[in-house]
N, C-alpha and C positions, 0 to 999 in steps of 0.2 A: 857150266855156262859162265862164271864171270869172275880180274887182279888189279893190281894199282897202275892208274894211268900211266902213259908215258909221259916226259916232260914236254912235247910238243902238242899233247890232249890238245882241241880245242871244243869247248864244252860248248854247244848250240843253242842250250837252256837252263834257266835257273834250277837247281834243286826241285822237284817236287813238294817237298815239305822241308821246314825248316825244323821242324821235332817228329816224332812220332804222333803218327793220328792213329786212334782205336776206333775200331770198322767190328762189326757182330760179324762171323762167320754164318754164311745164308744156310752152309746146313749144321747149325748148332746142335747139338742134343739138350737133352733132359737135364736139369741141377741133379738129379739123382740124388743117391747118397755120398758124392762127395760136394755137397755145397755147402761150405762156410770152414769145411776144411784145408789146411795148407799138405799135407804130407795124406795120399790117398795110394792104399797098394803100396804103401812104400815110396812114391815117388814125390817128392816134393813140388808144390808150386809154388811158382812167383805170389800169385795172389790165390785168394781162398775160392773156390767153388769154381776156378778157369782155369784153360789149358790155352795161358798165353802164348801167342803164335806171329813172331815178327816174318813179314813179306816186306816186298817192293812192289811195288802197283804201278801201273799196270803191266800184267804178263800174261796175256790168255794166250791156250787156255790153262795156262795152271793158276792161276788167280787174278780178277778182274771183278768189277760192279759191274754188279748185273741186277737190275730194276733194285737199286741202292742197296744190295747186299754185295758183299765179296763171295761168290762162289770160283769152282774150277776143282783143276784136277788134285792138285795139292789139297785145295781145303776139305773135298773130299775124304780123301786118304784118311790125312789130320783128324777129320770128324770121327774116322772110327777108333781112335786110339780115345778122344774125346770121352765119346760114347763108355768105351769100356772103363773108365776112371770116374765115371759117372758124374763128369762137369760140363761147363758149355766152352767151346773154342773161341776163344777173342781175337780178334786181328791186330796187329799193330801196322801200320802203316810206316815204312824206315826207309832212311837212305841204303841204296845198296854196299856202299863199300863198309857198313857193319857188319854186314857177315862176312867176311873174309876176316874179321881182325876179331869177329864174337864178342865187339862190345855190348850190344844189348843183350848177351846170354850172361857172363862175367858181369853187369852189372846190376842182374835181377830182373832187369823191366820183360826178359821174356825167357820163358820155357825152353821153345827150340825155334829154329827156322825156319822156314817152307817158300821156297823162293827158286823153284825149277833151277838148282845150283848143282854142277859140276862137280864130282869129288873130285881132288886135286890134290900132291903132296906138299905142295907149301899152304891148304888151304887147312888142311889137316895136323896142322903145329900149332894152328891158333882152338879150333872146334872138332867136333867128334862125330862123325857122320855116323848114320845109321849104313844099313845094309841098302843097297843101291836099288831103286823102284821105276828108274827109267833109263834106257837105252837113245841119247841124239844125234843125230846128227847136223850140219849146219849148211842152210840153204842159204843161195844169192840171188835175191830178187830182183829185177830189172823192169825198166818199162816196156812195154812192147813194140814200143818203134824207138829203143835206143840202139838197137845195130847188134849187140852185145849175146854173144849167144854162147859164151863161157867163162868161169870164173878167171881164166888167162886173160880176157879179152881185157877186164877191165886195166891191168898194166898196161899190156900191150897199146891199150887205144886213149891211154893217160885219163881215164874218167876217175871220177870221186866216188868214191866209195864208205858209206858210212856203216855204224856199226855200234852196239849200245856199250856206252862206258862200261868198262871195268868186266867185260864177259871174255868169254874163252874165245868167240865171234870177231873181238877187236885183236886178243890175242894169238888169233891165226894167222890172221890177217899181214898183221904186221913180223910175223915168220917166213911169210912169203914176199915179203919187202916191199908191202903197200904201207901207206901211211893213213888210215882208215879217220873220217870227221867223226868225231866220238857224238855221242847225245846220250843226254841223261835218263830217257825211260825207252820201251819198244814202240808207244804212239808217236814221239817226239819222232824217232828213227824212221816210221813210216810216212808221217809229214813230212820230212829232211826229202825221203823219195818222191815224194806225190807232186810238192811245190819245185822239187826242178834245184835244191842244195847239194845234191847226192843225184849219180845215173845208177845207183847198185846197192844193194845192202846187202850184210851179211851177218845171219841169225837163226837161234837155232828153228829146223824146221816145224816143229810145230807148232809156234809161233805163224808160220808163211803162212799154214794150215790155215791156220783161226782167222787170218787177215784177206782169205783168199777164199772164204765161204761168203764173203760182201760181193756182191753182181761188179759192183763200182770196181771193186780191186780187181777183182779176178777179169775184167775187161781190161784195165790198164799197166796189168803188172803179168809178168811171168818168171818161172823158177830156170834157171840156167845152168844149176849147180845142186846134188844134192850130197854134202861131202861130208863123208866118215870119217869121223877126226877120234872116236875112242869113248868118245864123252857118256858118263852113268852120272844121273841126279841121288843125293841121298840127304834127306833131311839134316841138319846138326844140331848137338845139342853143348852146352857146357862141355870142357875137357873134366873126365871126369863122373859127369851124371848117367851111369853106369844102368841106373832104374829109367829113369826115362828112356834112354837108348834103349833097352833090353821091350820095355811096354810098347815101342815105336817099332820093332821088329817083329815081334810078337803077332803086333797086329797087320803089318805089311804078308808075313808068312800064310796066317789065315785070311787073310781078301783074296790072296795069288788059289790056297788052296780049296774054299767054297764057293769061285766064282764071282766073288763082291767087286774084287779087282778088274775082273772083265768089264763088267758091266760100266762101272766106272770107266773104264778105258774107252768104251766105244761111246759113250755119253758125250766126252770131252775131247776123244783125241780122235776119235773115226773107228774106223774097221777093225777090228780085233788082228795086232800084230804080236806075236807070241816072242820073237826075237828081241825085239824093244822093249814088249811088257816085262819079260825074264832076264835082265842083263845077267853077267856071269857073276859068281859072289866077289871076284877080285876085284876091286875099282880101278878104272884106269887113271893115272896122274897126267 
């Protein structure tokens, strides 16, 4: 999903936060027996008794406040590597162009990432992805009386086209020689469409998903475009943190092979898709 703007960015909204906010993970587990300890199984933590977890909010469904907890498909996941370390998951709330660069992993304040993010080769010089847990692709949402009934159209008929800072969404975009109005989170990008600043967005689809389960949306918005561009999600951690990565796969392998993973999948993301839930082990760049 998401590189550094280009110099013509124009950004639509302040920052979300100005530092890191800490959010409980709504499916936390148990202190178990790694609470008060920093190094559990081997794997160290940031802090003692958590499995500190930087995101970008909001991104449903892989993580979003929901009745003032952050759950979704990521914190899910996350929670059972939690679970197995026997600490509770803590959210960090961050700007997103920290993951790309791993300064909140490099600088301690968090564990790993979980931020429905694109493995990528320049992304992977800075952080160290785990094994790939989801398969996207990236939908363009229109309204339904904007005329627009293909991702060509929007060139073609000169409309605006928006798309969330710093994702692989914006980075398409402008491969195929649109000049996309950047916004700083996925709400911001669907207000950008709703109010009439943007006739089109583009982002990954299960995101449209989430936005298109509201009566409201799915009456005024329709999908135009549902385009395969490659893209595999995989947690990051530290270059380096060799135990975590290793705990974080571990547990991705057993959810895929007793089912946990399913279940999760059709919770957050819909109908059980076997091609998406199983991307292939190579990550695409």
């Amino acid at each position: 999903m998401k590189t550094l703007l280009g110099r013509r960015t124009r950004l639509l909204a302040a920052a979300t936060v100005a530092g890191a906010v800490a959010l409980v993970a709504g499916c936390s587990s148990s202190d178990g027996g790694g609470s008060g300890k920093t190094t559990v199984k081997g794997v160290h933590l940031a802090k003692a008794g958590q499995l500190t977890v930087c995101t970008h909010l909001p991104y449903p469904p892989f993580q979003s406040v929901i009745d003032g907890k952050v759950q979704g498909f990521d914190v899910s996941l996350i929670d059972l590597v939690a679970k197995d370390l026997g600490v509770k998951q803590q959210i960090l709330d961050t700007p997103f162009e920290n993951f790309k660069t791993g300064a909140f992993l490099n600088s301690g304040q968090c564990d790993l990432a979980a931020a429905g993010m694109t493995i990528t080769d320049e992304r992977k010089k800075n952080v160290d992805f785990s094994d790939p847990y989801f398969e996207a692709t990236q939908a363009v949402l229109v309204g339904k009386n904007s005329g627009l009934k293909s991702f060509q159209d929007i060139k073609a008929q000169h409309k605006a086209l928006g798309a969330q800072a710093q994702t692989t969404g914006e980075d398409y975009a402008k491969s195929k020689g649109l000049d996309p109005v950047s916004f700083h989170s996925s709400d911001a990008l669907l207000n950008g469409l709703r109010t009439g600043q943007v006739q089109a967005v583009i982002v990954d689809y299960p995101v449209v998903q989430s936005w298109l389960k509201n009566k409201a949306n799915a009456d005024a918005f329709k999908v135009v475009g549902n385009l395969k561009t490659g893209e595999q999600y995989g947690f990051t951690v530290k270059k380096g943190n060799a135990a975590l990565l290793t705990a974080i796969n571990e547990q991705l392998a057993k959810a895929k092979s007793d089912g946990t993973y399913q279940k999760i999948y059709e919770k957050w993301i819909g109908p059980y898709d076997a091609s998406a839930a199983s991307p292939a082990a190579t990550p695409s760049s």
